[in-house]
N, CA, C and O atoms as CSV, one atom per row, in Angstrom:
chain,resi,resn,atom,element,x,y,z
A,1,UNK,N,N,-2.719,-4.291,31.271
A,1,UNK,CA,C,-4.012,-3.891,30.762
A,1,UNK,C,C,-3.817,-3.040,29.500
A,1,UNK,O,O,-2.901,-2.223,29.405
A,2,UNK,N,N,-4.642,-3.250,28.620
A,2,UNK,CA,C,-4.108,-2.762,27.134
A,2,UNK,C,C,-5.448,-1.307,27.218
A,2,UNK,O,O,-6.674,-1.360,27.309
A,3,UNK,N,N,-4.837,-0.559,27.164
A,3,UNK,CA,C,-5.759,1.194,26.523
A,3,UNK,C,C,-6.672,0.412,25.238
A,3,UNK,O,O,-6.247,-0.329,24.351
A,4,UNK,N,N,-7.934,0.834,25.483
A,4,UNK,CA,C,-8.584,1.381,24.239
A,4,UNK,C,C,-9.017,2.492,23.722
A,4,UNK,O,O,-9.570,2.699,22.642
A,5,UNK,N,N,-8.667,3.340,24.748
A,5,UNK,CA,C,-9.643,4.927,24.606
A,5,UNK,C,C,-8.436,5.714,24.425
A,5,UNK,O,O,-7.593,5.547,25.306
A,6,UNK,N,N,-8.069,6.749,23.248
A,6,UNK,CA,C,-7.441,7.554,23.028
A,6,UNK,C,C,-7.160,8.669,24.391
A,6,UNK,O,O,-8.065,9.086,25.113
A,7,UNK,N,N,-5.635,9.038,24.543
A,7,UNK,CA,C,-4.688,10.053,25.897
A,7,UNK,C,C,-5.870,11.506,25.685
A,7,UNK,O,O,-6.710,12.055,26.397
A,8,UNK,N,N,-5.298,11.702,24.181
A,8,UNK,CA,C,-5.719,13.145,23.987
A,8,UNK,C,C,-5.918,13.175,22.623
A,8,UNK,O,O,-5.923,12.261,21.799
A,9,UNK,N,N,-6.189,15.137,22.434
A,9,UNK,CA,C,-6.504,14.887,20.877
A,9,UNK,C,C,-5.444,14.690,19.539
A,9,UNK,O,O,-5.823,14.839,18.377
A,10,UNK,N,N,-4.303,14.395,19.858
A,10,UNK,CA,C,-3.310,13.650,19.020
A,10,UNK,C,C,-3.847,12.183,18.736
A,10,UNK,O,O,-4.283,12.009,17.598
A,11,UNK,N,N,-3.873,11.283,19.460
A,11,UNK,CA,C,-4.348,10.158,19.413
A,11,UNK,C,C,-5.739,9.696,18.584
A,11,UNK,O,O,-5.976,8.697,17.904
A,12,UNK,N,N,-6.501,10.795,18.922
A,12,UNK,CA,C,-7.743,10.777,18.333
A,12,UNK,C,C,-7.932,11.060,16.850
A,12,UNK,O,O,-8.696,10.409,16.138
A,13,UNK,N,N,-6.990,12.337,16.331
A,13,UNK,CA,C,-6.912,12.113,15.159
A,13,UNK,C,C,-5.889,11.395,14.095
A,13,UNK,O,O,-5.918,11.589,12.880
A,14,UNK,N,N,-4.736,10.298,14.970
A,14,UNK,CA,C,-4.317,9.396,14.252
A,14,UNK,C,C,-5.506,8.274,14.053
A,14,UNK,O,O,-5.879,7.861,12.954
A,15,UNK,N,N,-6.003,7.884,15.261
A,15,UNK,CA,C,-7.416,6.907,15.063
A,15,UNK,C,C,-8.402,7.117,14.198
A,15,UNK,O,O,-8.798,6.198,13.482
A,16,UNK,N,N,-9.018,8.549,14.136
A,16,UNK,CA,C,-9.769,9.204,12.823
A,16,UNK,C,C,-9.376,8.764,11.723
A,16,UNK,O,O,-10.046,8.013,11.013
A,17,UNK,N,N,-8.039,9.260,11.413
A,17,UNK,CA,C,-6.884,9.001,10.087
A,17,UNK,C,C,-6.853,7.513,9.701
A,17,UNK,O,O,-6.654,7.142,8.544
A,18,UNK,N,N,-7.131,6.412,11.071
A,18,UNK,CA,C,-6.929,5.189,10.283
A,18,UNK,C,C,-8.008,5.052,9.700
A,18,UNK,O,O,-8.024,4.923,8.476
A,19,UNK,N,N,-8.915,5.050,10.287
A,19,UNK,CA,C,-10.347,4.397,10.299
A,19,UNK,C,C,-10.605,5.224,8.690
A,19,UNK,O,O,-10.294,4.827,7.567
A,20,UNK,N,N,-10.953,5.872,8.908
A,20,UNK,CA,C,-11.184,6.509,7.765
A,20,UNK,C,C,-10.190,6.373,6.074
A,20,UNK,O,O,-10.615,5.877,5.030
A,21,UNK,N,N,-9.070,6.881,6.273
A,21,UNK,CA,C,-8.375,6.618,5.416
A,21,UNK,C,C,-7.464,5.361,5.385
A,21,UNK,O,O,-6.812,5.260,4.346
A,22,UNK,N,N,-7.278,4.351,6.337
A,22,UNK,CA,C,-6.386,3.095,6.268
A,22,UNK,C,C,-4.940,3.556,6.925
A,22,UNK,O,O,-4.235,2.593,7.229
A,23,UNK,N,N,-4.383,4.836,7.194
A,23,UNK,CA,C,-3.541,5.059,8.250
A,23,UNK,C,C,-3.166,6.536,8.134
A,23,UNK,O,O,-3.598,7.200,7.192
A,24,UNK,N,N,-2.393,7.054,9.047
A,24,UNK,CA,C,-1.983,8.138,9.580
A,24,UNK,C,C,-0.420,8.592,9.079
A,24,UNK,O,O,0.385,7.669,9.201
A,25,UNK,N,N,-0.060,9.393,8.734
A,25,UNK,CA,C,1.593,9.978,8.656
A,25,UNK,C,C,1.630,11.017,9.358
A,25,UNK,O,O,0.933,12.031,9.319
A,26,UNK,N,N,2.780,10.619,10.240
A,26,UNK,CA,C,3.748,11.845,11.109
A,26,UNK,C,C,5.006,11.994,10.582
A,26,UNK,O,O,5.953,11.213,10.497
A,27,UNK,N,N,4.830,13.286,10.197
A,27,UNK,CA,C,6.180,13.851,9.657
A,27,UNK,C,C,6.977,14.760,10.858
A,27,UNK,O,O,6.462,15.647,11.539
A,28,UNK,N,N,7.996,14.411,10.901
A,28,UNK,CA,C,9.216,15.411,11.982
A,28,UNK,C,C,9.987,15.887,10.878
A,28,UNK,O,O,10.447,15.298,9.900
A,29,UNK,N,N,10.034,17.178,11.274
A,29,UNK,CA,C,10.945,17.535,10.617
A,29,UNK,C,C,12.822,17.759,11.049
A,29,UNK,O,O,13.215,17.583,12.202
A,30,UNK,N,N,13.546,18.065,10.173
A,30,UNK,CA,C,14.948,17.437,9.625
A,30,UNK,C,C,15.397,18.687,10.849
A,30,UNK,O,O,14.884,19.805,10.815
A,31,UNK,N,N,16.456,18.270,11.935
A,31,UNK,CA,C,17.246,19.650,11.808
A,31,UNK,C,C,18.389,19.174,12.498
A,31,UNK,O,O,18.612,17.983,12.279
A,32,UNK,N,N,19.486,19.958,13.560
A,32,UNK,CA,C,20.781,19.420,13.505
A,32,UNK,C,C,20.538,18.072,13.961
A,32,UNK,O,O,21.008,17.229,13.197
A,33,UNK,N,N,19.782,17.490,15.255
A,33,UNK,CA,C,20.534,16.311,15.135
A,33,UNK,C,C,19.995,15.214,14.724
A,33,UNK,O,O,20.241,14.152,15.295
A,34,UNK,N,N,18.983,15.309,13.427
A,34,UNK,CA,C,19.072,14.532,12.444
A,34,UNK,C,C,18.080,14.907,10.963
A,34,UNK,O,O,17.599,16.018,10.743
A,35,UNK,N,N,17.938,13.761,10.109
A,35,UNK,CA,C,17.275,14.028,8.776
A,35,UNK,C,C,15.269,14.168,8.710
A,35,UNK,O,O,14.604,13.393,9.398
A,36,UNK,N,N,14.946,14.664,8.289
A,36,UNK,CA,C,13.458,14.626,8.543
A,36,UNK,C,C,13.361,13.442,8.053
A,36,UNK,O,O,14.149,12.780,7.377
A,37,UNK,N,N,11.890,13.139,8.618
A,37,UNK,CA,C,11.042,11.797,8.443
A,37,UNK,C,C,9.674,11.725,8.329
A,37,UNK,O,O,8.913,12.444,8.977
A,38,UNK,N,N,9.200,10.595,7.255
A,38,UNK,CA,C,8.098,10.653,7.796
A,38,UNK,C,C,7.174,9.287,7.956
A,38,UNK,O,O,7.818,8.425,7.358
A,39,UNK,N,N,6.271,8.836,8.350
A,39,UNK,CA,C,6.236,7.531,8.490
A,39,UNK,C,C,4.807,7.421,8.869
A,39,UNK,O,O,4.136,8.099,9.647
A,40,UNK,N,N,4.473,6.294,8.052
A,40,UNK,CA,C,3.187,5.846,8.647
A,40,UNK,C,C,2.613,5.344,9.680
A,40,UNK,O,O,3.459,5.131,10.548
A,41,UNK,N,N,1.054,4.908,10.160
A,41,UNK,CA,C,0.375,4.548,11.646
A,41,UNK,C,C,-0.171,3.963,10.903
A,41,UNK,O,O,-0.316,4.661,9.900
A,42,UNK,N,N,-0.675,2.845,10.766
A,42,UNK,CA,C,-1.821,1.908,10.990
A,42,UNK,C,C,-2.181,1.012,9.337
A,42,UNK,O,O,-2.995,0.176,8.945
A,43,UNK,N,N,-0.944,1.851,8.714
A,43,UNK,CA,C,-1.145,0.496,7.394
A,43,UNK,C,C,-0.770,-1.162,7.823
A,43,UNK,O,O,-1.037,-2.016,6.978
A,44,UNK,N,N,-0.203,-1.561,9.030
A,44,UNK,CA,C,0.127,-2.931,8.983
A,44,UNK,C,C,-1.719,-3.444,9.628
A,44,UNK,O,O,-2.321,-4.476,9.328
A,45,UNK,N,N,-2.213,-2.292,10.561
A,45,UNK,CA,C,-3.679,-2.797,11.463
A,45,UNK,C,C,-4.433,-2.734,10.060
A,45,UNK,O,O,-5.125,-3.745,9.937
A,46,UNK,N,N,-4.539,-1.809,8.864
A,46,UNK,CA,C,-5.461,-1.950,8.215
A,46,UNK,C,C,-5.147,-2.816,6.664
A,46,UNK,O,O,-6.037,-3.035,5.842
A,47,UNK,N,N,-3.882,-3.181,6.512
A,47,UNK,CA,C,-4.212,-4.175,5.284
A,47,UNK,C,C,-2.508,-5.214,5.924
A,47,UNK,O,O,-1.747,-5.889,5.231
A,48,UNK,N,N,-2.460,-5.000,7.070
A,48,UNK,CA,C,-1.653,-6.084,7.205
A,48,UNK,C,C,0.100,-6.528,6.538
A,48,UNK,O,O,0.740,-7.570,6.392
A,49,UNK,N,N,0.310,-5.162,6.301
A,49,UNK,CA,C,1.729,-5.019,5.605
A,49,UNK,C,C,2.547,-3.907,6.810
A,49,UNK,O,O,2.045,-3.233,7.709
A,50,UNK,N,N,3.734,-4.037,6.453
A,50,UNK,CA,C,4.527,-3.278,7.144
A,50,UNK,C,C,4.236,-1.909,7.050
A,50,UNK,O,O,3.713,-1.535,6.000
A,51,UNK,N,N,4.542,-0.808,8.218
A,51,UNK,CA,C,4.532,-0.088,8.092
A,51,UNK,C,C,5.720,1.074,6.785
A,51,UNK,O,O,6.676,0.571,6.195
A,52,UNK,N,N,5.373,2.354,6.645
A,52,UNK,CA,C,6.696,2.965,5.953
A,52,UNK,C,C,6.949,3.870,6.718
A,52,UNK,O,O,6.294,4.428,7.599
A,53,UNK,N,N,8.411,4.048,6.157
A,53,UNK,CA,C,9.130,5.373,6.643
A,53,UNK,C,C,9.874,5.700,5.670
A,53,UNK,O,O,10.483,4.835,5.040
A,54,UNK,N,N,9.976,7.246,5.315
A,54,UNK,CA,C,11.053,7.689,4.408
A,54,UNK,C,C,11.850,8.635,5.198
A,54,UNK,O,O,11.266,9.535,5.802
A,55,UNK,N,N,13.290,8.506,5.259
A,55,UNK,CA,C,14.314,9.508,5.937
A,55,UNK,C,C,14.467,10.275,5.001
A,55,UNK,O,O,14.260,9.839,3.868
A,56,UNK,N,N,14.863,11.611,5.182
A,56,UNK,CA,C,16.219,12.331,4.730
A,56,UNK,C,C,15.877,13.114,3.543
A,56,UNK,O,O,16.911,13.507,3.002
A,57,UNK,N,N,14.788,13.500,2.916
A,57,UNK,CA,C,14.308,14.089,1.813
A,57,UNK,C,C,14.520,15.716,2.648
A,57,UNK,O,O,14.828,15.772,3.838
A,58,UNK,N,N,14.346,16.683,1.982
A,58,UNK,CA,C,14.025,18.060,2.559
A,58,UNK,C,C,12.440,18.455,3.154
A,58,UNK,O,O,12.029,19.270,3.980
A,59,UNK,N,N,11.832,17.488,2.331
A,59,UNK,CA,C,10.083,18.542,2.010
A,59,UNK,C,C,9.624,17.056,2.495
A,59,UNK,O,O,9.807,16.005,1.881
A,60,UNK,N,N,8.890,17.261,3.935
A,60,UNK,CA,C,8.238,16.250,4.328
A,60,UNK,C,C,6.844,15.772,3.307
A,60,UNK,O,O,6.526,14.701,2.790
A,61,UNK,N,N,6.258,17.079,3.323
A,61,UNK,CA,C,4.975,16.982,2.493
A,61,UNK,C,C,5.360,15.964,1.166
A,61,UNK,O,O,4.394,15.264,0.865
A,62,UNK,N,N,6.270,15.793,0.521
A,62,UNK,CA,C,6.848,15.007,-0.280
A,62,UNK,C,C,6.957,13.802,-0.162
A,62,UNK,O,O,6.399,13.080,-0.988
A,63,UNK,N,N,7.709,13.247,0.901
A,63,UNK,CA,C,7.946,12.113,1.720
A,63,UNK,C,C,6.440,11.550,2.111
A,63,UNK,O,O,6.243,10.359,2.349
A,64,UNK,N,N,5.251,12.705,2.154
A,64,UNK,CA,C,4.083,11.927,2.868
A,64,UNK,C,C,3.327,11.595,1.607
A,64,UNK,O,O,2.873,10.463,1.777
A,65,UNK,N,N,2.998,12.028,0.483
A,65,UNK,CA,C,2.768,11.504,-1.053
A,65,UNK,C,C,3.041,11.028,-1.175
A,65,UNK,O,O,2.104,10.260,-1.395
A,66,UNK,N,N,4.561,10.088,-1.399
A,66,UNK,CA,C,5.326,9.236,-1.626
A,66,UNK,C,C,4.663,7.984,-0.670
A,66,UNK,O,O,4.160,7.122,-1.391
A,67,UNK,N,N,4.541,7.673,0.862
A,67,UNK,CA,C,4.029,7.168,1.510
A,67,UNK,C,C,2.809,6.761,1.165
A,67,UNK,O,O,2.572,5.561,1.030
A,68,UNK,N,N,2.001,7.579,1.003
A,68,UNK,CA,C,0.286,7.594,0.777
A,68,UNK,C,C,0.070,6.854,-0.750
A,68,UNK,O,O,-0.898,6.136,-1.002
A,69,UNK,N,N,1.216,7.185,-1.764
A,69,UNK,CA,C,1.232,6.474,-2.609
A,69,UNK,C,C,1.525,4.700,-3.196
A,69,UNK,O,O,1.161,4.035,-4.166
A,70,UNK,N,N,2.527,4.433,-1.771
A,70,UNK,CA,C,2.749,3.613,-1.518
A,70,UNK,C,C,2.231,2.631,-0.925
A,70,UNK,O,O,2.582,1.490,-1.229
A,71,UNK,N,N,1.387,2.837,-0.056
A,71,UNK,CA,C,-0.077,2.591,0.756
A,71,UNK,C,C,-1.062,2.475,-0.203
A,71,UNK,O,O,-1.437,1.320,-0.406
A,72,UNK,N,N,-1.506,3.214,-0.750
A,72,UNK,CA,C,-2.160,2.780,-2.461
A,72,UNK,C,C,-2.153,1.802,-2.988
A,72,UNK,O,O,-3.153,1.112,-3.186
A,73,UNK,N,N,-0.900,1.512,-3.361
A,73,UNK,CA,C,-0.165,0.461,-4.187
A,73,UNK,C,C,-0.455,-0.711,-3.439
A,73,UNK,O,O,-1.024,-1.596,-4.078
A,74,UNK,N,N,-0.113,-1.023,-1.803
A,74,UNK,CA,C,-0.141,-1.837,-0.997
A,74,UNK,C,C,-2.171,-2.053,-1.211
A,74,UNK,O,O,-2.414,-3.158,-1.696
A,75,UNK,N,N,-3.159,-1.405,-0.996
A,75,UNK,CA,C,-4.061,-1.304,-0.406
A,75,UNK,C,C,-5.136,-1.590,-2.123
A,75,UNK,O,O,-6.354,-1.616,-2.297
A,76,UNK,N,N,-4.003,-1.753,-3.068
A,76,UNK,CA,C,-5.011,-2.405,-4.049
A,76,UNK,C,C,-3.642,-3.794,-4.903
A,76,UNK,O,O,-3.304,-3.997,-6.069
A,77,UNK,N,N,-3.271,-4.387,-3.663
A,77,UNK,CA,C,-2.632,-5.542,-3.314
A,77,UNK,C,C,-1.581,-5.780,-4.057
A,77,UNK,O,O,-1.539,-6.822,-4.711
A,78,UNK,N,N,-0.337,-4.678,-4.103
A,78,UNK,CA,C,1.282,-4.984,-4.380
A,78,UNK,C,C,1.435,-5.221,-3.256
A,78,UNK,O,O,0.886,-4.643,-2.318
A,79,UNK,N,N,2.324,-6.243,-3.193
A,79,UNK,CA,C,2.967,-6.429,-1.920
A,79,UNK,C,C,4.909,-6.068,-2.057
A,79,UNK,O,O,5.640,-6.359,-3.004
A,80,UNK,N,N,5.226,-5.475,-0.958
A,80,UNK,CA,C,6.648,-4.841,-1.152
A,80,UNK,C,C,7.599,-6.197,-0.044
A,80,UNK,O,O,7.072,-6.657,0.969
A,81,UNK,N,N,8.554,-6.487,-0.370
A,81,UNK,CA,C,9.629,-7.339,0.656
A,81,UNK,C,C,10.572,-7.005,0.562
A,81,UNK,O,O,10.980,-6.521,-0.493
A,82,UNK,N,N,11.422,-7.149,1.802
A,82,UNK,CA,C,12.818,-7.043,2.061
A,82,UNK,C,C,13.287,-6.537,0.610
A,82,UNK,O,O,12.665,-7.201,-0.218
A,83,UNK,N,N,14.132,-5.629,-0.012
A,83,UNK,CA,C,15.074,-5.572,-0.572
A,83,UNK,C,C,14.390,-6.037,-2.140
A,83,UNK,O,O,14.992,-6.733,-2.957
A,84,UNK,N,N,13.071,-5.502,-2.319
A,84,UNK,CA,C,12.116,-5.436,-3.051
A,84,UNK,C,C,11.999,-3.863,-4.210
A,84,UNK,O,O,11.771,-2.699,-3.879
A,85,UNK,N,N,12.207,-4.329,-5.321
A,85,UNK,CA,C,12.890,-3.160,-5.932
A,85,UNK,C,C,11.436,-2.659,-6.719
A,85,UNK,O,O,10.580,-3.402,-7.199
A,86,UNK,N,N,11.446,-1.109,-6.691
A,86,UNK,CA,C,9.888,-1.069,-7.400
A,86,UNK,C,C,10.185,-0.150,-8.331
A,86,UNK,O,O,11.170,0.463,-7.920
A,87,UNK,N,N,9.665,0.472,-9.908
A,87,UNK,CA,C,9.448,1.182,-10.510
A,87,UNK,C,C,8.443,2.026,-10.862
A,87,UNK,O,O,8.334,2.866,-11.756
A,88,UNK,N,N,7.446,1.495,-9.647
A,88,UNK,CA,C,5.875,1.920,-9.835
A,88,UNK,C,C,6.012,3.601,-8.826
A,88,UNK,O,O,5.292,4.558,-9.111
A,89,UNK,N,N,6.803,3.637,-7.956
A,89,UNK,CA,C,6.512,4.588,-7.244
A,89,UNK,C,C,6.966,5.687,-7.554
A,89,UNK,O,O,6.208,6.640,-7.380
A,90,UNK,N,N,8.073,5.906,-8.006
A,90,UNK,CA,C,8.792,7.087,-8.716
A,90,UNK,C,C,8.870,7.440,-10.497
A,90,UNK,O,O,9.700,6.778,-11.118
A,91,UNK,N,N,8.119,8.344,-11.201
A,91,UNK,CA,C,8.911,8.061,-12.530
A,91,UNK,C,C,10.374,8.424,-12.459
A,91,UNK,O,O,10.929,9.243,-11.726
A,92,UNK,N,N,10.907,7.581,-13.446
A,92,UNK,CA,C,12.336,7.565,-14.025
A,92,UNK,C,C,12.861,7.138,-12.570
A,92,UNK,O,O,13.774,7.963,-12.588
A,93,UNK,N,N,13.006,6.563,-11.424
A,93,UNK,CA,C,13.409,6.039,-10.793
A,93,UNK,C,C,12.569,4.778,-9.920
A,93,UNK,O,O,11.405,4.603,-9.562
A,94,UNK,N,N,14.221,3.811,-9.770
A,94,UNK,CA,C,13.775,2.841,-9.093
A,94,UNK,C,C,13.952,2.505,-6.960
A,94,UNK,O,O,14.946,2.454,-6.236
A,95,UNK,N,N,13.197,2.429,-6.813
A,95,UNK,CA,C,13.217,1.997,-5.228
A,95,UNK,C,C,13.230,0.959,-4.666
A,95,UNK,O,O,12.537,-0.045,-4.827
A,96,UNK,N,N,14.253,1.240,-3.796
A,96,UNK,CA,C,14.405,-0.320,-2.834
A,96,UNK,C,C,14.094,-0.314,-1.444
A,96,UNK,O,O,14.852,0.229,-0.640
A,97,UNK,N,N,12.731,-1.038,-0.999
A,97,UNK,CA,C,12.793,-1.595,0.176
A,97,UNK,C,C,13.440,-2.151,0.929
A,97,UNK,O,O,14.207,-3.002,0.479
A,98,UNK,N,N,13.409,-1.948,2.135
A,98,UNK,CA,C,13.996,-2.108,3.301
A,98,UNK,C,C,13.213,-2.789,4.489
A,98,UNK,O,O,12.058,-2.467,4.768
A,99,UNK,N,N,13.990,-3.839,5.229
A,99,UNK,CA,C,13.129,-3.902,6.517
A,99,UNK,C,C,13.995,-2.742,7.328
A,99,UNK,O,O,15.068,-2.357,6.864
A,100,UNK,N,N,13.448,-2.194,8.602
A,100,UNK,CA,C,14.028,-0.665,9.482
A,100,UNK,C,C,14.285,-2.004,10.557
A,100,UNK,O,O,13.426,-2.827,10.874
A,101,UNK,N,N,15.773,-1.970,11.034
A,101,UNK,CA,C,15.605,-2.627,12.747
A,101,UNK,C,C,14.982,-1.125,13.487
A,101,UNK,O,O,15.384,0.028,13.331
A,102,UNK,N,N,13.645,-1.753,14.491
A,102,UNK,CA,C,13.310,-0.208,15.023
A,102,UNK,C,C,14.172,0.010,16.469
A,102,UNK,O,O,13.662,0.232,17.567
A,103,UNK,N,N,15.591,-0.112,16.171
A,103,UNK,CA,C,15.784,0.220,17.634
A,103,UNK,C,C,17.116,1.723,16.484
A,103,UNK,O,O,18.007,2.550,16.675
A,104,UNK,N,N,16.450,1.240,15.621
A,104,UNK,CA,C,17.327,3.009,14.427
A,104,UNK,C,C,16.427,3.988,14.351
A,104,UNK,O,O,16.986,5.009,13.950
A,105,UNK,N,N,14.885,4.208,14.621
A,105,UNK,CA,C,13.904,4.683,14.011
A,105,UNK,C,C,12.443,5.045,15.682
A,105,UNK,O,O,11.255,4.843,15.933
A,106,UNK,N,N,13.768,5.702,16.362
A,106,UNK,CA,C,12.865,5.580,17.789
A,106,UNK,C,C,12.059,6.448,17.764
A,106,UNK,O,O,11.388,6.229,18.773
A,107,UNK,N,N,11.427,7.806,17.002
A,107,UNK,CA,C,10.622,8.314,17.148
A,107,UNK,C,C,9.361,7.512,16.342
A,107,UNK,O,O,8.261,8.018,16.564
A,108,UNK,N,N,9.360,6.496,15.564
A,108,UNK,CA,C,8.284,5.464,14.545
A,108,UNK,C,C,8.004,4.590,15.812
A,108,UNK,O,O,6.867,4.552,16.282
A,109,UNK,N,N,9.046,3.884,16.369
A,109,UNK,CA,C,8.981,2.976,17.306
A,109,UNK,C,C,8.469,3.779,19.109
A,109,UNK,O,O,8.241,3.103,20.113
A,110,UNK,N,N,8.410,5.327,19.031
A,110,UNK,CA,C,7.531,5.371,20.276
A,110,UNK,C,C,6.201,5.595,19.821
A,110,UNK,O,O,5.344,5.566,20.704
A,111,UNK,N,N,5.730,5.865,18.370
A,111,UNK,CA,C,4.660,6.223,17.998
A,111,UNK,C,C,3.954,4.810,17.910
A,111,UNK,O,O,2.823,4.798,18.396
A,112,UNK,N,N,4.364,3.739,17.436
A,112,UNK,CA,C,4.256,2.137,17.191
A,112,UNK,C,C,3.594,2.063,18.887
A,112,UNK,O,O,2.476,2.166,19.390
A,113,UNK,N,N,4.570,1.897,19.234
A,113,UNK,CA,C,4.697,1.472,20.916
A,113,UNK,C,C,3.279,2.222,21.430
A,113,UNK,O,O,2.287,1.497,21.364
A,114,UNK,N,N,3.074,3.535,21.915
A,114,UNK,CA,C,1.877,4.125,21.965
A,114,UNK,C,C,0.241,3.652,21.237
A,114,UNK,O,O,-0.904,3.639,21.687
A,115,UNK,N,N,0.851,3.302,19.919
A,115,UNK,CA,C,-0.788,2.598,19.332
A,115,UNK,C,C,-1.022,1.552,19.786
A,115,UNK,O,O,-2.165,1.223,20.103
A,116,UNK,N,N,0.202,0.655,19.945
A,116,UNK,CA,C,-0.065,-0.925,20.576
A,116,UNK,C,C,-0.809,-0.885,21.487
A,116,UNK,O,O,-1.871,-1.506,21.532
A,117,UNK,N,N,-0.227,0.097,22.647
A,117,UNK,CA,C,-1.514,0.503,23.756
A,117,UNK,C,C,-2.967,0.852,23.446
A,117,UNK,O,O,-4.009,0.407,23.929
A,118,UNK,N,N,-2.815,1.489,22.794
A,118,UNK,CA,C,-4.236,2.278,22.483
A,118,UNK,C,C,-5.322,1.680,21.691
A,118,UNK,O,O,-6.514,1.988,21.708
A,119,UNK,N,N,-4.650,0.660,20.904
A,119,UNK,CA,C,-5.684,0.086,19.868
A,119,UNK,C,C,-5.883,-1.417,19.300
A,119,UNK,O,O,-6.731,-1.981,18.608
A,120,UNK,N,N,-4.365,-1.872,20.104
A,120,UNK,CA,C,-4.256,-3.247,20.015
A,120,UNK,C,C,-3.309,-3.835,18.641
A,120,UNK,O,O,-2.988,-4.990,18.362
A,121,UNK,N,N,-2.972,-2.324,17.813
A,121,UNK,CA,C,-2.119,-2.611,16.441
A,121,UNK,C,C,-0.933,-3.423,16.867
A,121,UNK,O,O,-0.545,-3.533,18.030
A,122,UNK,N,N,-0.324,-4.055,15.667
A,122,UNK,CA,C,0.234,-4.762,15.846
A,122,UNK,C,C,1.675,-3.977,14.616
A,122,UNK,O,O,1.468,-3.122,13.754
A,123,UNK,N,N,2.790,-4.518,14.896
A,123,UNK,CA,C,3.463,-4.215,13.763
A,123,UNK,C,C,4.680,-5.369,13.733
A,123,UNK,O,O,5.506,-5.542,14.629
A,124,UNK,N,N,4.580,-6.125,12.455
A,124,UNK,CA,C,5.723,-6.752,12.224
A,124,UNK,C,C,7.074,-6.194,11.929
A,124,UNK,O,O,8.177,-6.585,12.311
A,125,UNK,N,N,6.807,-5.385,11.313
A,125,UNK,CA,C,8.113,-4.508,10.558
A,125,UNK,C,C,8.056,-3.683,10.097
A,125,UNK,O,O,6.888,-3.545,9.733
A,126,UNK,N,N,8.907,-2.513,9.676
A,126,UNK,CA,C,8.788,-1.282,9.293
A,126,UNK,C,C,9.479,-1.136,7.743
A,126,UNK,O,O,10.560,-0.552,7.823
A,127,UNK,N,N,9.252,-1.379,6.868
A,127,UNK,CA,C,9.915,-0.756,5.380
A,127,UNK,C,C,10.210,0.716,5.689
A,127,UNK,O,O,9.490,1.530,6.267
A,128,UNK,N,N,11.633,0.893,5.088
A,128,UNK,CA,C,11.783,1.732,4.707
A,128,UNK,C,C,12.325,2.143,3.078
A,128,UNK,O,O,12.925,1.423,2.279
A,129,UNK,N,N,12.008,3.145,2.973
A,129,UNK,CA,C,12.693,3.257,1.304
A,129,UNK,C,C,14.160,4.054,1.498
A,129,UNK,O,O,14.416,5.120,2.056
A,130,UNK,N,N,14.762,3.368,1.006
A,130,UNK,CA,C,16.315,3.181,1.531
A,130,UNK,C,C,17.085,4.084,0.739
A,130,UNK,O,O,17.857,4.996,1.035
A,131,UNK,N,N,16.471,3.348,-0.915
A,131,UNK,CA,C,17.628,4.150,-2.307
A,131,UNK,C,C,16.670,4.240,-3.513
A,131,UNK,O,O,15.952,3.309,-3.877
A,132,UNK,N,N,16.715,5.132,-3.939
A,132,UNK,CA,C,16.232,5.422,-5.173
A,132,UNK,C,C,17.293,5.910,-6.056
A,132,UNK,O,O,18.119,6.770,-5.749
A,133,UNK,N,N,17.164,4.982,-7.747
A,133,UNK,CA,C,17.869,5.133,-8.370
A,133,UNK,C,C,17.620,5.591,-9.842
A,133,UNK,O,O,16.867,5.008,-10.622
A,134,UNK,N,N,18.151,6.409,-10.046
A,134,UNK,CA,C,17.451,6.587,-12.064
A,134,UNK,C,C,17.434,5.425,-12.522
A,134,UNK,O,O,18.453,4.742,-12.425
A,135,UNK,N,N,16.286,4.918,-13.127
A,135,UNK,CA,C,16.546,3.460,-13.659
A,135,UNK,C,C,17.124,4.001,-15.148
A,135,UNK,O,O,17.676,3.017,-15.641
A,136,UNK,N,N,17.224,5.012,-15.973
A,136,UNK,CA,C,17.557,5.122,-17.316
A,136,UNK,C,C,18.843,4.793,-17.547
A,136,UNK,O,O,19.296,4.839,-18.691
């Protein structure tokens, strides 16, 4: 039996976050046993592209601009693929997409897993932004 009604009020305001803005970012932050992250909810339910995740920056709040910007880009129809190199997202650097296997990325993949329940989202795949390079 598939949930439609949000656990609690976590749930409720990732659902707020889609509906309203086209998806949600949860940022964890970095400490010993591993790099912060942060990653999107509900850009594949609302324009049908993979979700993102960025590892390993210091300043999540950073990582979630970067995201939201990227979602932008997606949501007035760039489309990003596998190993898909962009110059639009960074000045003076270039970025390369990634598909994430999510069995690397288990805190995205219990948050994934949880919406599937709750809302019926679906997710093909997870981009991640892998490398950024000075293009100069």
């Amino acid at each position: 039996m598939v949930r439609t009604t949000p656990d609690d009020a976590n749930d409720v305001k990732v659902l707020s976050d889609v509906e309203q803005h086209g998806w949600h970012l949860v940022a964890i932050d970095g400490d010993s046993e591993g790099p912060a992250d942060v990653f999107s909810v509900g850009i594949y339910h609302t324009l049908a592209m993979p979700e993102i995740c960025i590892l390993g920056l210091s300043d999540t709040r950073v990582m979630g601009r970067i995201i939201n910007d990227i979602g932008d880009l997606m949501n007035s129809g760039t489309e990003f693929k596998d190993w898909h190199t962009s110059s639009d997202i960074l000045d003076g650097y270039s970025c390369i997409f990634r598909d994430v296997d999510r069995s690397f990325t288990p805190s995205i993949s219990a948050m994934l897993a949880g919406l599937t329940r709750a809302m019926n989202f679906r997710c093909s795949s997870v981009f991640g932004l892998t490398s950024c390079q000075c293009a100069g």
